[in-house]
LODRENDREN-162107 format. One record per residue (C-alpha): chain; x, y, z; residue in three letters. Coordinates in steps of 0.2 Angstrom, whole numbers, plus 5000, padded with zeros to 4 digits. Last residue first. Layout:
<pts>
<pt><ch>A</ch><X>X</X><Y>Y</Y><Z>Z</Z><aa>ALA</aa></pt>
...
</pts>
This chain:
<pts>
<pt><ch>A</ch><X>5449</X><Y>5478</Y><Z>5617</Z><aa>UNK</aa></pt>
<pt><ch>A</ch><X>5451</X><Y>5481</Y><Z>5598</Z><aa>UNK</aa></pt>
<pt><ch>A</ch><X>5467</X><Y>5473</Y><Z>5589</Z><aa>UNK</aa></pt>
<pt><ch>A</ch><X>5478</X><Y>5485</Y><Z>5578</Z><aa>UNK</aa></pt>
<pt><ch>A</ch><X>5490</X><Y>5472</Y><Z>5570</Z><aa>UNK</aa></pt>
<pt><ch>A</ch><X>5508</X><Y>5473</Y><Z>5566</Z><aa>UNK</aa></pt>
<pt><ch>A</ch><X>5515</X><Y>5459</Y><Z>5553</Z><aa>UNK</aa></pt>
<pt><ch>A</ch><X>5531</X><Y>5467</Y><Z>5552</Z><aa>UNK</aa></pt>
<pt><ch>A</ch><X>5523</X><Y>5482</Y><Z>5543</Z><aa>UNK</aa></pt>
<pt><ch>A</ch><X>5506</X><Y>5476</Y><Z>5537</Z><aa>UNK</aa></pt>
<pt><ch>A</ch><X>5502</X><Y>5477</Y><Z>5518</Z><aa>UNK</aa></pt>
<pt><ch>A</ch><X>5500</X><Y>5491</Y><Z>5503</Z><aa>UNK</aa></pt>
<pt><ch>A</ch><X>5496</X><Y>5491</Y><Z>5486</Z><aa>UNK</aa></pt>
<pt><ch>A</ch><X>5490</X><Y>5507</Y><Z>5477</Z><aa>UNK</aa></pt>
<pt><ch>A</ch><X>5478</X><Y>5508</Y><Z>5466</Z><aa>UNK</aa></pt>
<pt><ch>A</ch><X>5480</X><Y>5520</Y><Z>5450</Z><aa>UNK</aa></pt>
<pt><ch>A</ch><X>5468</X><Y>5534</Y><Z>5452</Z><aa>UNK</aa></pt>
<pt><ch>A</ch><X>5479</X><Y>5549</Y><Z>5453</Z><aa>UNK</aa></pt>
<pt><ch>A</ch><X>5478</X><Y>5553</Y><Z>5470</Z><aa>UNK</aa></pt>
<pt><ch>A</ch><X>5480</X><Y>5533</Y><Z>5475</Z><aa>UNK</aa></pt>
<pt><ch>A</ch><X>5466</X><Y>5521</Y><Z>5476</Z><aa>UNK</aa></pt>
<pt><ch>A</ch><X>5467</X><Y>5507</Y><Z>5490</Z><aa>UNK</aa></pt>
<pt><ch>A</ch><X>5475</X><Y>5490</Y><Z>5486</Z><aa>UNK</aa></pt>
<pt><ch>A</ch><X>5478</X><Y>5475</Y><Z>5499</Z><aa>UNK</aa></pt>
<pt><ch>A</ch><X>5491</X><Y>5467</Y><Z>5508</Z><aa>UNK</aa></pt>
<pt><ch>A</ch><X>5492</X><Y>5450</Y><Z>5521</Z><aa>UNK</aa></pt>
<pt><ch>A</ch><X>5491</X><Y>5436</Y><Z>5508</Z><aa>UNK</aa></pt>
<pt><ch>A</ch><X>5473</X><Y>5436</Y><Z>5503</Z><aa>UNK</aa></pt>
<pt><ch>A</ch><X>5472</X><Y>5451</Y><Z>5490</Z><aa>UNK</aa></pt>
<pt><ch>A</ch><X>5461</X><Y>5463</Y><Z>5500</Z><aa>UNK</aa></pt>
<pt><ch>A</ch><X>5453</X><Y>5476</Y><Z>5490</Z><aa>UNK</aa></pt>
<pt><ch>A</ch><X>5450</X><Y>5492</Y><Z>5498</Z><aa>UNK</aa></pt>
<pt><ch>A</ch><X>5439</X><Y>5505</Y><Z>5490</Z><aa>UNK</aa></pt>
<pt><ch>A</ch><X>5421</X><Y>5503</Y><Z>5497</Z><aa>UNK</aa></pt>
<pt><ch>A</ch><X>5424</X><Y>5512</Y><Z>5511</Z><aa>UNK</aa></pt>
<pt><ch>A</ch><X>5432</X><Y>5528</Y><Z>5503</Z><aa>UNK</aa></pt>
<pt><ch>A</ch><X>5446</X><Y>5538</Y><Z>5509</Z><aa>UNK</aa></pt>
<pt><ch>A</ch><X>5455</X><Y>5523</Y><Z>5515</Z><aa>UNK</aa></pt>
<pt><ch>A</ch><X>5469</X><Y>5520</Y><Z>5529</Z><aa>UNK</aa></pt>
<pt><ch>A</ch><X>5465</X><Y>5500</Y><Z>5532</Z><aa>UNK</aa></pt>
<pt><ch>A</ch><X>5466</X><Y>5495</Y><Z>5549</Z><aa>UNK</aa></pt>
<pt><ch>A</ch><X>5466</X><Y>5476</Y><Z>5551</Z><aa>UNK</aa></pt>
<pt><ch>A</ch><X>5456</X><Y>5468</Y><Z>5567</Z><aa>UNK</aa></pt>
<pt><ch>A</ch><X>5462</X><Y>5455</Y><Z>5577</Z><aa>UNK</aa></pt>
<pt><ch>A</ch><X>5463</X><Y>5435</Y><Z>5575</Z><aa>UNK</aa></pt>
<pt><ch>A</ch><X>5446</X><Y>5430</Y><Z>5575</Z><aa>UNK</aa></pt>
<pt><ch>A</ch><X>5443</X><Y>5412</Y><Z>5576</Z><aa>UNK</aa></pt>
<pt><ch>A</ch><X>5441</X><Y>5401</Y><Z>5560</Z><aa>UNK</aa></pt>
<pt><ch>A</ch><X>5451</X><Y>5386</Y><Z>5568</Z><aa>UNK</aa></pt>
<pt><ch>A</ch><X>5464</X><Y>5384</Y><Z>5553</Z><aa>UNK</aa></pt>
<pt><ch>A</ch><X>5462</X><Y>5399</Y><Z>5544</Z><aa>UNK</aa></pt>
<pt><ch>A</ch><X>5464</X><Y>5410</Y><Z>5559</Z><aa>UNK</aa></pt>
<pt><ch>A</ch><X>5454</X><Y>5426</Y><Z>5554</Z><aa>UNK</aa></pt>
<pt><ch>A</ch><X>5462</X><Y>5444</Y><Z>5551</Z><aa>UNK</aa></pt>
<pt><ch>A</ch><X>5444</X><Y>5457</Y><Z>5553</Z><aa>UNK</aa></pt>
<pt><ch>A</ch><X>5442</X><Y>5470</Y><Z>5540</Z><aa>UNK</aa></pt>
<pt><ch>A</ch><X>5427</X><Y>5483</Y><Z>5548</Z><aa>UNK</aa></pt>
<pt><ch>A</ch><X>5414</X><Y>5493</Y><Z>5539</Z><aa>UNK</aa></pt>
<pt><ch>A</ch><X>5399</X><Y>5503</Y><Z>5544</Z><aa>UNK</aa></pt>
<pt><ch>A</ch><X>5385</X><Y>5509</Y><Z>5537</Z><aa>UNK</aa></pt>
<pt><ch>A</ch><X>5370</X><Y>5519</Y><Z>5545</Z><aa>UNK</aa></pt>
<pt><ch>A</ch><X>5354</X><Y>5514</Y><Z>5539</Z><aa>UNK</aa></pt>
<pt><ch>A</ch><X>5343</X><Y>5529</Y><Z>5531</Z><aa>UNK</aa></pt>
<pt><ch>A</ch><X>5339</X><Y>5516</Y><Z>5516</Z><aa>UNK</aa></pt>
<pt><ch>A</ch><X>5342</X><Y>5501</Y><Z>5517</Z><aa>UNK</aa></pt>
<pt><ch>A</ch><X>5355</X><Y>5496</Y><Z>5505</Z><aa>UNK</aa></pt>
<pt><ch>A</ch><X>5358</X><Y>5474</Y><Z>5498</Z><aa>UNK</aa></pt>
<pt><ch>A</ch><X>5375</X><Y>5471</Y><Z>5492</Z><aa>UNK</aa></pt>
<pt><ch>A</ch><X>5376</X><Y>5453</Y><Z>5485</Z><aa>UNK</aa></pt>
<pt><ch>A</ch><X>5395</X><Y>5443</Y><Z>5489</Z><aa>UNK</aa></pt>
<pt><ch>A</ch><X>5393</X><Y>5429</Y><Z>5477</Z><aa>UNK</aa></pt>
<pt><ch>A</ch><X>5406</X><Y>5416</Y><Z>5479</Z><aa>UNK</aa></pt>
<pt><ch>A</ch><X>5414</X><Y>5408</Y><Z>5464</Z><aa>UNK</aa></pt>
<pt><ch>A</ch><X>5424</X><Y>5388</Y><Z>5465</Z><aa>UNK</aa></pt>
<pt><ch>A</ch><X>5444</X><Y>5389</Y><Z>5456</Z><aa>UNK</aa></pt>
<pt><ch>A</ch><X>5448</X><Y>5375</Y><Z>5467</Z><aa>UNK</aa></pt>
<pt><ch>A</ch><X>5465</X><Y>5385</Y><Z>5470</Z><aa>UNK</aa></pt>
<pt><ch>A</ch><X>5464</X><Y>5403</Y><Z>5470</Z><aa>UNK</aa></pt>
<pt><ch>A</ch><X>5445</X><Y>5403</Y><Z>5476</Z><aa>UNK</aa></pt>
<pt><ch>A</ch><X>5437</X><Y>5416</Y><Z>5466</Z><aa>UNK</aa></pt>
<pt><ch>A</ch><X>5427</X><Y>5431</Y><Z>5475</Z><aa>UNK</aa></pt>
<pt><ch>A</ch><X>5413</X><Y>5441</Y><Z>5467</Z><aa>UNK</aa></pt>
<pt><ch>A</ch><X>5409</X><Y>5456</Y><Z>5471</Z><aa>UNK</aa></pt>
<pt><ch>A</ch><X>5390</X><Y>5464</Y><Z>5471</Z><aa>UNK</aa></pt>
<pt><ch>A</ch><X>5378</X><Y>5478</Y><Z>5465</Z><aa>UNK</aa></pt>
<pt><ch>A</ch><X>5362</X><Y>5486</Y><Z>5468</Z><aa>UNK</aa></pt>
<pt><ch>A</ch><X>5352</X><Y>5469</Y><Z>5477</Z><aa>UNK</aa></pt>
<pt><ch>A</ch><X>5335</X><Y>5462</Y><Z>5479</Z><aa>UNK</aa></pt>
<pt><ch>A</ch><X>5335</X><Y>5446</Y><Z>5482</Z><aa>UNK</aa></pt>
<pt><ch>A</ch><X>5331</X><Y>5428</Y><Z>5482</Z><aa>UNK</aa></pt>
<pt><ch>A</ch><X>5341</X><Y>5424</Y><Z>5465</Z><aa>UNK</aa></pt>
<pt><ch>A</ch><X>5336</X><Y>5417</Y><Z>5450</Z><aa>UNK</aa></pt>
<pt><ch>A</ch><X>5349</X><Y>5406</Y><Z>5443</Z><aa>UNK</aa></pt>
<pt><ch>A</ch><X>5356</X><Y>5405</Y><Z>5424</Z><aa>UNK</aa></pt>
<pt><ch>A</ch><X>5366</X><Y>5394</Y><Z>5417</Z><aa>UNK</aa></pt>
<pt><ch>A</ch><X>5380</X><Y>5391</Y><Z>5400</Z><aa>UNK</aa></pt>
<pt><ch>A</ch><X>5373</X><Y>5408</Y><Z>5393</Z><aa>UNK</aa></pt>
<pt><ch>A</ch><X>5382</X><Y>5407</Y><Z>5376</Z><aa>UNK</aa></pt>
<pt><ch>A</ch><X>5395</X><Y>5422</Y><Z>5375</Z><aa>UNK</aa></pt>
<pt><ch>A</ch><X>5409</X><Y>5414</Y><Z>5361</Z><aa>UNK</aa></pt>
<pt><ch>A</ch><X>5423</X><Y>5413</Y><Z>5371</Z><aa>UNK</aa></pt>
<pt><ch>A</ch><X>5421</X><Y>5417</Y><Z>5389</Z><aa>UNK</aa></pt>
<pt><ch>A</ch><X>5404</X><Y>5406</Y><Z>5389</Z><aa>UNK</aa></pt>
<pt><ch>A</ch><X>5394</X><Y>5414</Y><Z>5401</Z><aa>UNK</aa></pt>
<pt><ch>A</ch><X>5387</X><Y>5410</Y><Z>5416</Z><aa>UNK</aa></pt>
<pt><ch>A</ch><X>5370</X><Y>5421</Y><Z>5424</Z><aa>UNK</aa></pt>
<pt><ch>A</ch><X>5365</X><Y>5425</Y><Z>5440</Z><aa>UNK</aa></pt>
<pt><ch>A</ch><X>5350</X><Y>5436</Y><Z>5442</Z><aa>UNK</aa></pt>
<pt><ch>A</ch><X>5338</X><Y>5446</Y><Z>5453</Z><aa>UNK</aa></pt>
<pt><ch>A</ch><X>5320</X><Y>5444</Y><Z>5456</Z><aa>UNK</aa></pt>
<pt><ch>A</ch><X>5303</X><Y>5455</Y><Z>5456</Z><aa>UNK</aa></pt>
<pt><ch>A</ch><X>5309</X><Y>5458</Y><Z>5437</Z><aa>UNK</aa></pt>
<pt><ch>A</ch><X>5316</X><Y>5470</Y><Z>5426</Z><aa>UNK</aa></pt>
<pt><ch>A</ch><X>5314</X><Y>5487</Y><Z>5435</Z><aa>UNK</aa></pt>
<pt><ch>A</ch><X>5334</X><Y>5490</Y><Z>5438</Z><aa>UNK</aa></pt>
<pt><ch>A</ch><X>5333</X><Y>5485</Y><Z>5456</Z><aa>UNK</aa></pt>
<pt><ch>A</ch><X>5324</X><Y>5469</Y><Z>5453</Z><aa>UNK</aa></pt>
<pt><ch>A</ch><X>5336</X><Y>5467</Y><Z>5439</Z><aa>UNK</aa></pt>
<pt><ch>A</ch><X>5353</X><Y>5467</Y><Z>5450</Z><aa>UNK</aa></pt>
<pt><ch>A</ch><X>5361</X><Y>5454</Y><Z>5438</Z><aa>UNK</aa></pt>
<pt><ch>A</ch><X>5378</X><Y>5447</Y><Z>5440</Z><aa>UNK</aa></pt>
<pt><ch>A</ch><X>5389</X><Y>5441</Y><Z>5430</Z><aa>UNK</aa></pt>
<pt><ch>A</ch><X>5400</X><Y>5424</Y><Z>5429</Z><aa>UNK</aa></pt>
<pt><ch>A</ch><X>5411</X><Y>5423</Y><Z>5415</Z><aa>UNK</aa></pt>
<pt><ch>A</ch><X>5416</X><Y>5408</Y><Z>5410</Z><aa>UNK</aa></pt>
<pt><ch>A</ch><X>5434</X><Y>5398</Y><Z>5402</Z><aa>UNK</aa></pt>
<pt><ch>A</ch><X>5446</X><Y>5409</Y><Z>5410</Z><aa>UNK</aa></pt>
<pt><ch>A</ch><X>5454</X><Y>5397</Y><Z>5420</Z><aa>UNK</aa></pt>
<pt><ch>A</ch><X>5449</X><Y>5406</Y><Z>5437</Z><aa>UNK</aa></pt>
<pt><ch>A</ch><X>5433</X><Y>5413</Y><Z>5432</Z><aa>UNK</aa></pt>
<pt><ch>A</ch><X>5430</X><Y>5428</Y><Z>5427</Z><aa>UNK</aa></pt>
<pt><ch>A</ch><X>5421</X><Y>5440</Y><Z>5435</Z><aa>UNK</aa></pt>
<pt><ch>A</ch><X>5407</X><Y>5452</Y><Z>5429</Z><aa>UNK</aa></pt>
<pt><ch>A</ch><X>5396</X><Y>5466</Y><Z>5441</Z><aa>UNK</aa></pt>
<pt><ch>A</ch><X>5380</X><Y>5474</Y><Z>5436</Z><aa>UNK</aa></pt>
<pt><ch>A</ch><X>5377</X><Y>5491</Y><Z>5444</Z><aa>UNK</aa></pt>
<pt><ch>A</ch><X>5360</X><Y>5497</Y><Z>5451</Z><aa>UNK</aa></pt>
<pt><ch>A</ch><X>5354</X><Y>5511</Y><Z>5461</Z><aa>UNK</aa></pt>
<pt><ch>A</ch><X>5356</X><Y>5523</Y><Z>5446</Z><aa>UNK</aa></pt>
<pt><ch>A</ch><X>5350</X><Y>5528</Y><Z>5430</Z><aa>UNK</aa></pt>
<pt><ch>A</ch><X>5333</X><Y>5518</Y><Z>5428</Z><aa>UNK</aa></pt>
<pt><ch>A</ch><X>5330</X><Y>5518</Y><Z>5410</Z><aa>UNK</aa></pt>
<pt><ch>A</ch><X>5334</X><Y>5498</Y><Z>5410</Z><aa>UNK</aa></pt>
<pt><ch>A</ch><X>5330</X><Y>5487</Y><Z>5392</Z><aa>UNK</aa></pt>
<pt><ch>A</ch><X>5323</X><Y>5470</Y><Z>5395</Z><aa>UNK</aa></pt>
<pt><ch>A</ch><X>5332</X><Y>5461</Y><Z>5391</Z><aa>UNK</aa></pt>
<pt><ch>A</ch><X>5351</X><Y>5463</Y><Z>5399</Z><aa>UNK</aa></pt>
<pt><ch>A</ch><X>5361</X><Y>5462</Y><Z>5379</Z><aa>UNK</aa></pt>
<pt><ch>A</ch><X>5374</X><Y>5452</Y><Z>5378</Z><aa>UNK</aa></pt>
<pt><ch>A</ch><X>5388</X><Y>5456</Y><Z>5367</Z><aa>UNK</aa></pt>
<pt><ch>A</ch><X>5404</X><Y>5445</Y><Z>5359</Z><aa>UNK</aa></pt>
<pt><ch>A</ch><X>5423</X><Y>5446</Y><Z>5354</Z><aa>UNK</aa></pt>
<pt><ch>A</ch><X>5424</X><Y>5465</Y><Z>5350</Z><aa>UNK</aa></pt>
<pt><ch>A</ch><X>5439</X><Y>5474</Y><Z>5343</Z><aa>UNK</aa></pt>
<pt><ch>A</ch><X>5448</X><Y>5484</Y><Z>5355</Z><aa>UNK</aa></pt>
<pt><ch>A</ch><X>5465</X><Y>5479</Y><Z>5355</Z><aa>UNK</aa></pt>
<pt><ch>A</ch><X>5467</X><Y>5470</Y><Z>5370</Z><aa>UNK</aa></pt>
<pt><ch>A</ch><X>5452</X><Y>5461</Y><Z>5364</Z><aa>UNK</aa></pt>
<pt><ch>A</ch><X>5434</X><Y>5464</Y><Z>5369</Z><aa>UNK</aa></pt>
<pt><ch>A</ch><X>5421</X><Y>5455</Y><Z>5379</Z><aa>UNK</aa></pt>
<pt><ch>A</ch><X>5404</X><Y>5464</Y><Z>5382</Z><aa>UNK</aa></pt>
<pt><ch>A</ch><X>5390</X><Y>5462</Y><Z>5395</Z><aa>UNK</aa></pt>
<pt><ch>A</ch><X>5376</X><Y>5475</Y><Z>5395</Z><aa>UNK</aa></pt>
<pt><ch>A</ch><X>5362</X><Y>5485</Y><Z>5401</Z><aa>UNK</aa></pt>
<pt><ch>A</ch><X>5367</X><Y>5494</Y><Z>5416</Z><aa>UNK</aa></pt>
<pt><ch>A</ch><X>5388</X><Y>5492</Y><Z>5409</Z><aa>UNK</aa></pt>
<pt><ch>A</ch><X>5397</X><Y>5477</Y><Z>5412</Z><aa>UNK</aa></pt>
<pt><ch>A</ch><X>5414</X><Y>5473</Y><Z>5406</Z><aa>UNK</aa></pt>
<pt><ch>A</ch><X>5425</X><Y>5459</Y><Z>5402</Z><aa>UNK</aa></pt>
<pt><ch>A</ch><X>5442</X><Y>5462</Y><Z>5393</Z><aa>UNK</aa></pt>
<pt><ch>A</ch><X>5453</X><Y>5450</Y><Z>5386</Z><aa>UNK</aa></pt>
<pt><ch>A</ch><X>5472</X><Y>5449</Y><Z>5381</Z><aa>UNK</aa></pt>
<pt><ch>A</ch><X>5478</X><Y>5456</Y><Z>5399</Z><aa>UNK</aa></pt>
<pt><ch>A</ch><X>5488</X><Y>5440</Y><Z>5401</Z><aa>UNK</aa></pt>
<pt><ch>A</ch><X>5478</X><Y>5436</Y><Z>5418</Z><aa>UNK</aa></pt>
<pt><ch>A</ch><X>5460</X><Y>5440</Y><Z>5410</Z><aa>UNK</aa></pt>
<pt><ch>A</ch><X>5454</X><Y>5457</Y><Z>5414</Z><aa>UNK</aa></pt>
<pt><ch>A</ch><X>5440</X><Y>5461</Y><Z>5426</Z><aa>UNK</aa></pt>
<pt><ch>A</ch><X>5427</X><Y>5476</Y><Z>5423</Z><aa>UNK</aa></pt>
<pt><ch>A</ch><X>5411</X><Y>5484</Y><Z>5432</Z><aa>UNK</aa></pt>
<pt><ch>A</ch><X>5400</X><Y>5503</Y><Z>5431</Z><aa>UNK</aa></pt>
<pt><ch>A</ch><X>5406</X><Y>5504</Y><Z>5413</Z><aa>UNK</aa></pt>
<pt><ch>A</ch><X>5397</X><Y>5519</Y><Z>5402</Z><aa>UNK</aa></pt>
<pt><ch>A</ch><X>5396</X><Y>5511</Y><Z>5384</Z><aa>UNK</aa></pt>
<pt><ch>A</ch><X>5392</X><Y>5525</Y><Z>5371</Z><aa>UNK</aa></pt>
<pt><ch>A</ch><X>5405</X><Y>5519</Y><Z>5359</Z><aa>UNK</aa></pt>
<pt><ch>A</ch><X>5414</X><Y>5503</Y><Z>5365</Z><aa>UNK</aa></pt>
<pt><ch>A</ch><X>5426</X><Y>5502</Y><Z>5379</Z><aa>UNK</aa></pt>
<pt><ch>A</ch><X>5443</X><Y>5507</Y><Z>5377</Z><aa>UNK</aa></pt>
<pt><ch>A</ch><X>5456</X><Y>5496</Y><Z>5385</Z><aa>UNK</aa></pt>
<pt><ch>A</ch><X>5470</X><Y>5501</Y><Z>5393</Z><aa>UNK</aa></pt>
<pt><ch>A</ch><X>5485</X><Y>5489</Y><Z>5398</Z><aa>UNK</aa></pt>
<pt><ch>A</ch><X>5500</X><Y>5484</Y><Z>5411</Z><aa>UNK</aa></pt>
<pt><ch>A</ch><X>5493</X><Y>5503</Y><Z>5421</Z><aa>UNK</aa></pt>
<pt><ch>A</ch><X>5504</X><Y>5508</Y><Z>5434</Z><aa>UNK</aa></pt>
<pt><ch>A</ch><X>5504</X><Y>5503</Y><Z>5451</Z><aa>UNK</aa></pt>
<pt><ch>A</ch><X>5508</X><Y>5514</Y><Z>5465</Z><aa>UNK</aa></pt>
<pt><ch>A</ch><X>5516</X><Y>5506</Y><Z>5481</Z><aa>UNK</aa></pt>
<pt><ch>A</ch><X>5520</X><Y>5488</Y><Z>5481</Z><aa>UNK</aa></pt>
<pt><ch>A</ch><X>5526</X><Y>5473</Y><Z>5469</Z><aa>UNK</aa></pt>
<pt><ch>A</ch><X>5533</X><Y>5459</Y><Z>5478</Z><aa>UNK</aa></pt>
<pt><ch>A</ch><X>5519</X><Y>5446</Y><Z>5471</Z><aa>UNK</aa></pt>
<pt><ch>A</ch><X>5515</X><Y>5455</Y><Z>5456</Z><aa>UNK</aa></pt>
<pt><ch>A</ch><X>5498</X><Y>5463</Y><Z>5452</Z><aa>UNK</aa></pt>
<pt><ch>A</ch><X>5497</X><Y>5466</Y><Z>5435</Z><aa>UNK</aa></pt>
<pt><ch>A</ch><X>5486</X><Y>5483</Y><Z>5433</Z><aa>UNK</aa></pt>
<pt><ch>A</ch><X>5473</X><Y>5484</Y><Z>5418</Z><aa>UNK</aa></pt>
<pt><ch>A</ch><X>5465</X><Y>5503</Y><Z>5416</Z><aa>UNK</aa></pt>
<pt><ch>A</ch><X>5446</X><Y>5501</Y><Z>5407</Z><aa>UNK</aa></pt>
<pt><ch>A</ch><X>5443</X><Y>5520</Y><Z>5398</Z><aa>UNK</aa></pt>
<pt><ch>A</ch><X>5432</X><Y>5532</Y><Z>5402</Z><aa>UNK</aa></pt>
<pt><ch>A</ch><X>5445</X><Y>5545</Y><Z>5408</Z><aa>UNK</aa></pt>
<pt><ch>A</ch><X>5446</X><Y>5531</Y><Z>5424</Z><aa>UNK</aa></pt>
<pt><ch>A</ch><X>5440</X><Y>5516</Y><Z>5426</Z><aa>UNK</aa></pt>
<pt><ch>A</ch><X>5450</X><Y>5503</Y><Z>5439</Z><aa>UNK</aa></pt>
<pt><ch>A</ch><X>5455</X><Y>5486</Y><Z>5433</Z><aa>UNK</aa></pt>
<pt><ch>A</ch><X>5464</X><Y>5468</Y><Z>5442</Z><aa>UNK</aa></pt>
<pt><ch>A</ch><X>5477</X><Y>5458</Y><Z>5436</Z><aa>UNK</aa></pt>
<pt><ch>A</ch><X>5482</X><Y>5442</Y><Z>5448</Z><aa>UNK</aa></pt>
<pt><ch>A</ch><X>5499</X><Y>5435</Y><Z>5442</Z><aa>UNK</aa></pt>
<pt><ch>A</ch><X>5497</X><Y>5417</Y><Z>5436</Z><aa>UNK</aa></pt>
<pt><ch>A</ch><X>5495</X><Y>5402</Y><Z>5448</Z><aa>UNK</aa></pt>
<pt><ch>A</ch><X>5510</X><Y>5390</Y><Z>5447</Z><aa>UNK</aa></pt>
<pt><ch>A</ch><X>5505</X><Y>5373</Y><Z>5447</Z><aa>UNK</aa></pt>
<pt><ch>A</ch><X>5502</X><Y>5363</Y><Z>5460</Z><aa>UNK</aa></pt>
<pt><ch>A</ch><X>5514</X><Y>5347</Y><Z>5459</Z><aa>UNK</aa></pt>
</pts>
């Protein structure tokens, strides 16, 4: 028997603090925040994920990885050597994995003046210890991860700009079993980067207020391009 896999959680930063939202399997419309956490002191976070019982917080700022409790005390620190002035045009990203045990971050250093190369780097969840660490062909300012809800394996999704290039975003519904196309999804979004697709046919978008907003097909309609 599979078990039951726990509700996905997922953050937004807002008022400089870390906002946790519970994502139940019929919850739609506006979420509201399950937890805040309050980052440390100085700390400006470009990237959070929360574990599943909203006890632990991971966060990433340009320099950074910290863990802290749900209420607020820290577990560990690790420091990005060497030290980054540059302001923008990079943004460290953190998951963790699907049992909790690693966090997984990674490292835009080439961006950030560290290196020629960026980084992926495994953490121990509980105490920081770099468990691996891969160097990385590219030259990236930011990236998602994506966990495989049953074999638990982590993909790398590196966002590299070109400057001047016109961007342009679709969402595409794909037949699992053959891998064929299956028609395009229309997601109403004020920001490109916003939506979050959660694998089941809904996704989240921010609302007015900051609080993502889940959403999915009505009656399974699709808009499908000639």
């Amino acid at each position: 028997m599979i078990p039951a896999r726990p509700p996905r959680a997922t953050t937004r930063h807002r008022d400089g603090l870390i906002h946790a939202y519970v994502v139940d399997s019929g919850a739609f419309g506006t979420l509201e925040p399950a937890a805040v956490f309050r980052p440390q002191a100085g700390d400006e976070v470009v990237g959070s994920a929360v574990r599943p019982d909203l006890e632990r917080v991971v966060y990433t700022t340009r320099n950074r990885v910290v863990c802290l409790t749900r209420a607020g005390d820290l577990v560990w620190a690790s420091a990005f050597e060497r030290h980054s002035d540059v302001r923008y045009g990079h943004q460290p990203a953190g998951a963790l994995s699907l049992d909790g045990r690693t966090v997984w971050v990674y490292r835009p250093d080439a961006m950030a003046g560290r290196g020629s190369a960026d980084q992926w780097v495994v953490y121990d969840a509980e105490s920081g210890v770099v468990l691996a660490r891969r160097e990385l062909e590219t030259v990236g300012h930011g990236a998602w991860h994506q966990v495989h809800p049953v074999d638990g394996s982590i993909y790398l999704d590196i966002g590299e700009g070109q400057d001047d290039e016109e961007e342009w975003f679709r969402h595409h519904l794909v037949d699992l079993r053959t891998g064929t196309l299956a028609g395009e999804l229309v997601v109403e979004a004020t920001d490109p980067y916003a939506p979050e697709l959660l694998g089941d046919g809904s996704w989240l978008t921010n609302g007015p207020a900051g609080h993502p907003v889940r959403a999915a097909r009505p009656n399974g309609a699709l808009r499908v391009r000639p």
